[in-house]
C-alpha positions as CSV (number, residue, x, y, z in Angstrom):
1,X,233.3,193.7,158.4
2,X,232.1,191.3,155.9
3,X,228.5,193.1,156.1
4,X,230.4,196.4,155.0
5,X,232.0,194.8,152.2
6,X,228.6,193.4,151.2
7,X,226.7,196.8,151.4
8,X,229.7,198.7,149.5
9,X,229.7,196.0,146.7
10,X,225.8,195.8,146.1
11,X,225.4,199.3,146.6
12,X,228.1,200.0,144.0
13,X,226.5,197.9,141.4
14,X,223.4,199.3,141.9
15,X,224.5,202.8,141.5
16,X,226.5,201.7,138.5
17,X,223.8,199.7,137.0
18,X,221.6,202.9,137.6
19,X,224.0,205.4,135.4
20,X,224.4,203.1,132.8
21,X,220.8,202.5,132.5
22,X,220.0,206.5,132.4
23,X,222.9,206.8,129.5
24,X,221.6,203.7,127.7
25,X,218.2,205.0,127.4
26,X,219.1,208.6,126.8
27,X,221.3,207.4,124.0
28,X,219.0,204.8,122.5
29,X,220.6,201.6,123.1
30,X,217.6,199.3,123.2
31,X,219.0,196.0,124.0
32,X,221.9,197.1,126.5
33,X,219.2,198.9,128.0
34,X,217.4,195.6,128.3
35,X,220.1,194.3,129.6
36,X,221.0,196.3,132.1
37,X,217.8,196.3,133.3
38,X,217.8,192.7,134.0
39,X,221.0,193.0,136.1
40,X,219.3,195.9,138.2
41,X,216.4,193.5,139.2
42,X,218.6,191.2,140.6
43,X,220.5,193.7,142.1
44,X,217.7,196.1,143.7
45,X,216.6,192.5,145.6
46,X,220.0,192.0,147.2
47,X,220.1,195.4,148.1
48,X,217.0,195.6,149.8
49,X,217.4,193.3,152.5
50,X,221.4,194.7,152.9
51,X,219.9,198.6,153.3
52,X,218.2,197.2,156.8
53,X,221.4,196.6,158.2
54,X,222.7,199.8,157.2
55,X,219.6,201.4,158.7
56,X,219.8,200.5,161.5
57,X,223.4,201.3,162.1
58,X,222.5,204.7,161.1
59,X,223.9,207.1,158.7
60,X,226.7,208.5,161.1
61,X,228.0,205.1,161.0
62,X,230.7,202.5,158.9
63,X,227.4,201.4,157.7
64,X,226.3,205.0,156.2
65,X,229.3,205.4,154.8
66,X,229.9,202.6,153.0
67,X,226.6,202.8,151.8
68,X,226.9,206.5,150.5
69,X,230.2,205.9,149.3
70,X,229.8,203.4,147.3
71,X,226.9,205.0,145.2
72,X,229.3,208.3,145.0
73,X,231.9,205.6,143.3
74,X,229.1,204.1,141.0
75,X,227.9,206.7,139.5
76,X,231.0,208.4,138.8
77,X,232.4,205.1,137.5
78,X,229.1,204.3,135.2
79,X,229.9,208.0,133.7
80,X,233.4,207.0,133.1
81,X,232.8,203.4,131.6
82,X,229.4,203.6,129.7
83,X,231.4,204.6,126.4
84,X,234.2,201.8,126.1
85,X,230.8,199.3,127.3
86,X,229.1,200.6,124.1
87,X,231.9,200.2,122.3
88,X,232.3,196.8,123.1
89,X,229.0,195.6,122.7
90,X,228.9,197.9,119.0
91,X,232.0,195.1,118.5
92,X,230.4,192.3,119.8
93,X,227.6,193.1,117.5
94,X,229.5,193.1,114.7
95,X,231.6,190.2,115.3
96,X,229.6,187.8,113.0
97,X,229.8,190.3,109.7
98,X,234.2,190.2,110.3
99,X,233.7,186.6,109.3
């Protein structure tokens, strides 16, 4: 059980990472892109050595769909969130010239 939860989780973020990545870039947002880029790295490694395990439990399996699930969820959630995380960082940004 505690592999599933590992594949959903890392798969998820990839996924996510992934959509906000193609929206960052397609919109011009050169340092979340940067960003975001860092965070897939580190993700795409722990992923790798997870997808084995769900390999070789096959794709008719808990393993498969947790796997494909999770990306359905990620991208659909990057769609949904990419906006208020711009907006953010736009505040973030302009935090210092408030003061």
């Amino acid at each position: 059980m505690n592999d599933l939860i590992l594949i959903f989780v890392s798969q998820f973020f990839l996924i996510f990472l992934m959509g906000l990545q193609s929206l960052n870039v397609k919109d011009g947002h050169t340092i979340l892109a940067g960003i975001v880029s860092a965070l897939l790295s580190l993700c795409g490694f722990y992923v790798t050595g997870l997808t084995a395990k769900a390999f070789d439990a096959g794709f008719i399996s808990w393993f498969g769909l947790s796997f494909t699930l999770a990306g359905t969820l990620g991208i659909m959630s990057a769609m949904k969130t990419h906006k208020y995380i711009v907006r953010f960082y736009d505040l973030l940004k302009d935090f210092p010239k408030i003061w």
